[in-house]
C-alpha positions in Angstrom: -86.5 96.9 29.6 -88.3 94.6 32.2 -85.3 93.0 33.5 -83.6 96.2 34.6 -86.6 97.8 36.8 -87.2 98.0 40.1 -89.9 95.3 39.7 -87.3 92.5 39.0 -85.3 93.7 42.5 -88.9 93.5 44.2 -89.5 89.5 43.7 -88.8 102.7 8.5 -91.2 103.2 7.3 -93.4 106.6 6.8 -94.5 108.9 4.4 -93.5 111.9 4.2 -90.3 113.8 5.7 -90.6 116.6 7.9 -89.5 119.9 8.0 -88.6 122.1 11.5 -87.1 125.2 12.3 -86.0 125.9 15.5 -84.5 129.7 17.1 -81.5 128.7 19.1 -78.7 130.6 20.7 -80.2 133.9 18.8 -79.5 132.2 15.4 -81.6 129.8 12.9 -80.7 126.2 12.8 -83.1 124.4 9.9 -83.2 120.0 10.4 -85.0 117.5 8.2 -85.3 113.8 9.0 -86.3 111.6 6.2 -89.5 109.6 7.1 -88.9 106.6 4.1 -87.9 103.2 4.6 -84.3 104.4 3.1 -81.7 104.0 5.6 -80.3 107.1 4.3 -81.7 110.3 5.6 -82.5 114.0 4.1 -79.9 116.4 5.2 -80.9 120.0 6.3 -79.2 123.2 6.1 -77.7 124.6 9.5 -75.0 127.6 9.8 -72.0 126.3 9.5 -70.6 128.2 12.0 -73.5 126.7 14.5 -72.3 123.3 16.3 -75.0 121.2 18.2 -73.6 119.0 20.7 -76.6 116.7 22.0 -75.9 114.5 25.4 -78.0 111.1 25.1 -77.8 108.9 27.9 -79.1 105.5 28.7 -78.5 101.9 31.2 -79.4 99.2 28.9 -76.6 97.2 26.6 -79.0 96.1 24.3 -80.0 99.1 22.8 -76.2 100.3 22.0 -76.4 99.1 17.9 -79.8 100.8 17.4 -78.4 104.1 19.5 -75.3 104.6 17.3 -77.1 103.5 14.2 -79.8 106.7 14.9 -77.2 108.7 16.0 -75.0 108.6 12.9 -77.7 108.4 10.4 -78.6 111.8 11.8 -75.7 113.5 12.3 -75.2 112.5 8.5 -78.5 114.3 8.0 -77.7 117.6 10.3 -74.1 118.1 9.5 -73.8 120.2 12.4 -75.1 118.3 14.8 -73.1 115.6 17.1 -74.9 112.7 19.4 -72.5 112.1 22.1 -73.8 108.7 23.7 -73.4 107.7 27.2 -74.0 104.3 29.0 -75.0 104.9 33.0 -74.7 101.2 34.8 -78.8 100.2 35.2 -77.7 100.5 40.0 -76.5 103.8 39.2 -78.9 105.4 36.6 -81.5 107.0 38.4 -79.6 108.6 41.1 -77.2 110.3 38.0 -79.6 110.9 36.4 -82.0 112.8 38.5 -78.6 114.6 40.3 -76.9 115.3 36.8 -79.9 116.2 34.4 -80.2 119.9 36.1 -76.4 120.6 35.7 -75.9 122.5 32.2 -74.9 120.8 29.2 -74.8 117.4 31.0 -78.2 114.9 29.9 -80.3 116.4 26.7 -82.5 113.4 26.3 -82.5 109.8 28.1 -84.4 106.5 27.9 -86.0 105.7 30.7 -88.4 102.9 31.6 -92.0 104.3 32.2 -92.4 103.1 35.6 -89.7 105.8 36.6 -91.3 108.6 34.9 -93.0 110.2 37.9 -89.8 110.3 39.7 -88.5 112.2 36.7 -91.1 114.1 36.1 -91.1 115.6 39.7 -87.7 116.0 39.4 -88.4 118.5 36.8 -86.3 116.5 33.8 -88.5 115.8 31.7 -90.4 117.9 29.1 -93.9 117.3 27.6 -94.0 115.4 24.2 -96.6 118.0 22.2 -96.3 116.1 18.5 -99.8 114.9 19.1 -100.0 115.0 15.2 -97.3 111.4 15.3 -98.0 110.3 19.0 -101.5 109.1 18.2 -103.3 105.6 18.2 -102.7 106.0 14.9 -99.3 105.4 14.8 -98.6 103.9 18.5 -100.7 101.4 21.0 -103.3 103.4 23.9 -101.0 101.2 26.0 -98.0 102.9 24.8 -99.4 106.5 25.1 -101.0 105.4 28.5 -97.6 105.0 29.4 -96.1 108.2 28.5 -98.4 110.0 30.2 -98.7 112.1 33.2 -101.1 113.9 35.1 -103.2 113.8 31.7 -99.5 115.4 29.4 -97.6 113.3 27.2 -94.0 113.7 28.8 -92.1 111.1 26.6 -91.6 109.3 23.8 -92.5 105.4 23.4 -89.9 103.4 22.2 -90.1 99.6 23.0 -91.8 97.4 25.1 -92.2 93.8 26.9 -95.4 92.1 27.6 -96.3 88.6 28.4 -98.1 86.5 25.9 -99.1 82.8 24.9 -96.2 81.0 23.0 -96.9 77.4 21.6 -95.9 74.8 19.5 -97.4 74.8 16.3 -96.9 71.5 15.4 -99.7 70.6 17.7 -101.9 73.3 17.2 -103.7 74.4 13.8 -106.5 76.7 13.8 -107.4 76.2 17.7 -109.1 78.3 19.8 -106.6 80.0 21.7 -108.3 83.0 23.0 -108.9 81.9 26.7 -108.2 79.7 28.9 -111.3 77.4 29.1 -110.7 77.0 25.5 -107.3 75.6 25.9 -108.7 73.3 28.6 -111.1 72.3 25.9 -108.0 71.7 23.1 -106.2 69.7 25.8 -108.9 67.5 26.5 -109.2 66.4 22.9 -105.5 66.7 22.1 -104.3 63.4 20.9 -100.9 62.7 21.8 -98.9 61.2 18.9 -97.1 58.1 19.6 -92.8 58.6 20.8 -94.0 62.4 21.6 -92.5 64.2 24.3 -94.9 66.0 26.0 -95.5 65.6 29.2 -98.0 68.5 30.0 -100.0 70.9 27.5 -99.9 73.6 29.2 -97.7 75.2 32.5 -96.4 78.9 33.1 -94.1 80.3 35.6 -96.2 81.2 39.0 -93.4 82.8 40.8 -92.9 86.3 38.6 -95.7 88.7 38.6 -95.1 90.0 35.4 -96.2 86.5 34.1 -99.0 86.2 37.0 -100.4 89.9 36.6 -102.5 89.1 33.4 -104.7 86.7 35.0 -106.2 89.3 37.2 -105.0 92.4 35.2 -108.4 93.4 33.6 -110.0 93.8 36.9 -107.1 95.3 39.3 -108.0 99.1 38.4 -105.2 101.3 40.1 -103.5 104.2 39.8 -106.0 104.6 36.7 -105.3 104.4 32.6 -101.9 106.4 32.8 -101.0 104.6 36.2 -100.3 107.6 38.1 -103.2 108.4 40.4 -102.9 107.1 43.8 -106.6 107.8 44.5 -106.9 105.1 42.4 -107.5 101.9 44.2 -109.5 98.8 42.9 -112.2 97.1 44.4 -113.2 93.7 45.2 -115.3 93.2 42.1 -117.3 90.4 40.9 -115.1 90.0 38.0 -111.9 90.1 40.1 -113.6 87.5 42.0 -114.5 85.6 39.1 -111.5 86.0 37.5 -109.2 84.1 40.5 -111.3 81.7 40.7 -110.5 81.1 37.1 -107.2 81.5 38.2 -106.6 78.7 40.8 -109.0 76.5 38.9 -105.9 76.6 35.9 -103.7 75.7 37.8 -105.5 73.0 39.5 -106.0 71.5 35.7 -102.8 71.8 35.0 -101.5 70.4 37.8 -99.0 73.4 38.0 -96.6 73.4 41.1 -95.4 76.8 42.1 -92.3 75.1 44.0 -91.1 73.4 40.6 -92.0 75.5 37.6 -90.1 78.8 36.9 -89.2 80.8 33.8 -86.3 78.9 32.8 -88.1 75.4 33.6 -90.6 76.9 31.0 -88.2 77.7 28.1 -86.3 74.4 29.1 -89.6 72.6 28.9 -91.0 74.0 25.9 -87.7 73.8 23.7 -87.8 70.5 24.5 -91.0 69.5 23.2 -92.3 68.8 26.7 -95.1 71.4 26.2 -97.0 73.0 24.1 -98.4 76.2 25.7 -96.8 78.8 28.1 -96.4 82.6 29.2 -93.8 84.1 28.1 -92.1 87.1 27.0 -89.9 88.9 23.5 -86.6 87.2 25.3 -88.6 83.3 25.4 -90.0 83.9 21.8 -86.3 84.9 20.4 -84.8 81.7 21.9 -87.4 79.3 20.9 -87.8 80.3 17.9 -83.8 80.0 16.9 -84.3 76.1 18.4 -84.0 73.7 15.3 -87.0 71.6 14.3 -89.6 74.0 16.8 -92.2 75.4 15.0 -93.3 78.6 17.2 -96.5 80.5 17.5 -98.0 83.8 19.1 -100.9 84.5 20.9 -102.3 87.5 22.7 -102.5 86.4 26.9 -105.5 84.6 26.6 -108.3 85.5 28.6 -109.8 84.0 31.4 -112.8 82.5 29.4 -115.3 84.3 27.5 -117.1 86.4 29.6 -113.9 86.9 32.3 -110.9 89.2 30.4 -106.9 88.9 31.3 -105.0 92.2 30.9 -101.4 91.4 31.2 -98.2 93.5 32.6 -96.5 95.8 30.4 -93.0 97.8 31.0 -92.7 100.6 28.5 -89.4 102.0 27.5 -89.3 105.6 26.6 -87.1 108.3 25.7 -87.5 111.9 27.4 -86.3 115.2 26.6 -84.8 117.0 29.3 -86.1 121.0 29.5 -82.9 122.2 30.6 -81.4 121.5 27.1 -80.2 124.1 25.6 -81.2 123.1 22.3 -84.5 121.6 23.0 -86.0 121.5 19.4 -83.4 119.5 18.1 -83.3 117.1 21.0 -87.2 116.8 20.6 -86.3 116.2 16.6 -84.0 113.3 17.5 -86.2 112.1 19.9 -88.9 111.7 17.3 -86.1 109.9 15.0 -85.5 107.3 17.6 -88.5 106.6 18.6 -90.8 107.0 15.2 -88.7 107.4 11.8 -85.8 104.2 13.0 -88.6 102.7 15.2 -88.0 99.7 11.8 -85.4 99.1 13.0 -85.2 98.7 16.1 -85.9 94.5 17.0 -83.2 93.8 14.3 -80.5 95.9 15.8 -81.4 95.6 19.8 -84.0 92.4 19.7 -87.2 94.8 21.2 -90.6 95.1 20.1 -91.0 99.1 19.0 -94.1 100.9 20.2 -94.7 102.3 17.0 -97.3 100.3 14.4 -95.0 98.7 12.4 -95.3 96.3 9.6 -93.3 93.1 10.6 -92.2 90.3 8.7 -92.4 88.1 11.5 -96.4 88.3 12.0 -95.5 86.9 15.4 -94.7 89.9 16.1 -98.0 91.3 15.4 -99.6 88.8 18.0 -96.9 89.8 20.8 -98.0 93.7 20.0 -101.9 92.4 20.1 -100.9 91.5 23.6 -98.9 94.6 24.4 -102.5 96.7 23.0 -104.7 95.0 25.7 -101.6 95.0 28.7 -102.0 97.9 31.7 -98.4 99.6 31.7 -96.6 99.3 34.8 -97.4 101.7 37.9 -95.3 105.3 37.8 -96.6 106.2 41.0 -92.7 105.8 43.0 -93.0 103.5 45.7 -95.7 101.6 43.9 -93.3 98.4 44.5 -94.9 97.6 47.5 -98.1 97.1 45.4 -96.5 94.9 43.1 -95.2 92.9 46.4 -97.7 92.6 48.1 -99.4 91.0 44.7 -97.1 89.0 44.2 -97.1 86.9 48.0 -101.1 86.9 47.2 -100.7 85.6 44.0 -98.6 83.0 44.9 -101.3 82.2 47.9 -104.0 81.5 45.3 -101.5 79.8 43.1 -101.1 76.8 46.5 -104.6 77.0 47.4 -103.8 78.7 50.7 -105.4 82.1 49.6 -108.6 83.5 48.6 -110.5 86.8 47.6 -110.1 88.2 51.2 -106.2 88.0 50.8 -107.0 90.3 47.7 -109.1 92.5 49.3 -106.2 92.5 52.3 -103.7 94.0 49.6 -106.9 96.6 48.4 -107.0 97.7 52.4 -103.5 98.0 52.6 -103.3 100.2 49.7 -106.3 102.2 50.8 -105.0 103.1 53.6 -101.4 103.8 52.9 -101.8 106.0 49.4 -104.8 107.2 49.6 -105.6 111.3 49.6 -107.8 113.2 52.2 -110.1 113.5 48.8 -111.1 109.5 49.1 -113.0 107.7 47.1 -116.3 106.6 45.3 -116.3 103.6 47.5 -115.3 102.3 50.9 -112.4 100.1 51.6 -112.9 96.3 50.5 -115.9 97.2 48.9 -117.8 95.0 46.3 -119.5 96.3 42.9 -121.4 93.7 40.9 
């Protein structure tokens, strides 16, 4: 989850079931996971005599219903299997992890957010993901396979995700253009406020957390390429980047959005409260709105900036790897693939994420917030890539109070240029401009 990354310190329903067999230990041990809507699952035939003791660990609370729910519905399928479950505090996790993972029988399989998956990776615990027949655009986001992937391998699972999006109040808008930002300028101009209302602003957004800022200039900060793991990488000072902050600080100027007094919880407070009726928010903003009595809450993908100028907002993927030092890899990859495809249903009404797989939601909410998760750039694996996120962030905030400009963009491009980037270089020169 977003709130437990390093980016916060910085600032069922299928088909068909499936059948595997897997050689083990010098013996035969046969699985089936049931791939129906049924919350009961298929049991397969294992030698009695065989016992499979799989190690799951993982540093976020929230997903401790859905992870014993999974766990027992398979072991009730695989009588011979056992999910032991471990919660690792979220300030101790990586450091166990990474230390404990290459010890035998210790960590089979772990969730993990994807912005951590190089560290893992080059730690050696984690495996490559070669179901390519499930882990497809058919059946999960490009954003979400973007993010389990690795010097061009699929190394994980996708499991859930945050993204930011447009929430509103849907008392005041009915079939309004809400797919950028010049458009909801437009709407606010001709928005006639009813008589005793309460809102004081139509729209305002927190300015302070990059993972609500990113998507304004998302679409045009190209780094670390799609998978986020190239440090050749490095954007340049583009025409639409340009464009696309100007759009930026021209929003906020219409708004009339203070950086100083607006932050996340202003937002919710603000919006619960009838105050306004557009903001950025997140999965956590849309479950407490829309739980507020008498608010009637929409969903929209983050808007771009107008029509020709795109928005690309932040996404934090969480995923579950497979540690190749298990010694009973094909069943760990087998639970893996129940966790994150055949429960995936599951999953926001048990630990109140957004699964990666294409679901069908009865909340078509829902469907928005994952329309805004499809067009979102996954959050940097390259380790160390906090300082990027940093360094965005002061910049950001700089356009935000009018003090900053493209050059303070292209500052953060020359930093980067010259601090990650190989002896192989690049197409272009530092602080470069393509039109």
């Amino acid at each position: 989850m977003r709130s437990g990354s390093v980016l916060k310190r910085f600032i069922g329903a299928a088909m068909c079931g499936a059948l595997v067999m897997a050689g083990i230990s010098g013996c035969r041990i046969q699985y089936v996971e049931d791939e129906t809507a049924s919350e009961e699952t298929t049991a397969g035939s294992m030698e009695e005599d065989r016992q499979v003791d799989i190690n799951l660990w993982y540093s976020d609370e929230i997903y401790s219903d859905y992870l014993s729910m999974c766990a027992a519905q398979y072991e009730n399928a695989n009588k011979n299997v056992h999910i032991n479950i471990e919660y690792i505090p979220e300030t101790d996790y990586m450091s166990t992890l990474t230390s404990e993972a290459v010890k035998p029988g210790k960590v089979d399989l772990y969730l993990v957010d994807n912005d951590n998956l190089e560290q893992v990776k080059l730690a050696g615990i984690a495996s490559e993901n070669r179901l390519t027949d499930i882990y497809n655009v058919y059946n999960y986001s490009q954003t979400a396979l973007n993010a389990c992937t690795y010097n061009d391998k699929l190394i994980a699972y996708p499991l859930s995700y945050d993204t930011s999006f447009l929430i509103y109040n849907r008392d005041y808008v009915q079939d309004a253009d809400m797919s950028n930002f010049e458009a909801i300028k437009l709407f606010a101009e001709n928005l006639e406020v009813p008589a005793g209302s309460s809102i004081s602003s139509v729209f305002t957004c927190d300015l302070k957390d990059i993972f609500y800022n990113y998507g304004y200039l998302g679409a045009y900060l190209d780094i670390g390429g799609k998978a986020g793991d190239d440090k050749t990488n490095i954007f340049n000072i583009t025409t639409d980047l340009t464009k696309a902050a100007e759009l930026y600080k021209q929003l906020i100027e219409y708004f009339y959005i203070d950086i100083n007094s607006v932050d996340y919880y202003s937002c919710i407070n603000d919006f619960e409260q009838g105050s306004i009726v557009f903001t950025i928010g997140d999965v956590q903003m849309y479950q407490r709105a829309k739980v507020q009595d008498g608010l009637n809450v929409g969903v929209a993908a983050f808007p771009d900036m107008s029509e020709e100028v795109k928005s690309a907002p932040l996404s934090v993927t969480t995923v579950v790897a497979v540690n190749p030092f298990s010694d009973d890899i094909a069943v760990v990859e087998s639970f893996a693939k129940f966790l994150t495809y055949t429960g995936a249903g599951r999953l926001y009404e048990t630990a109140g994420v957004s699964a990666c797989r294409r679901i069908d939601n009865e909340d078509e909410n829902l469907d928005r917030i994952y329309e805004s998760y499809d067009k979102s750039v996954p959050k940097l694996k390259l380790m160390y890539s906090d300082e990027f996120y940093a360094l965005l962030e002061i910049t950001m905030h700089q356009l935000a109070e009018g003090t900053g400009d493209v050059q303070s963009l292209s500052n953060v491009r020359d930093y980067l240029y010259k601090n990650w980037q190989s002896d192989g270089g690049t197409d272009s020169e530092s602080g470069s401009e393509e039109q």
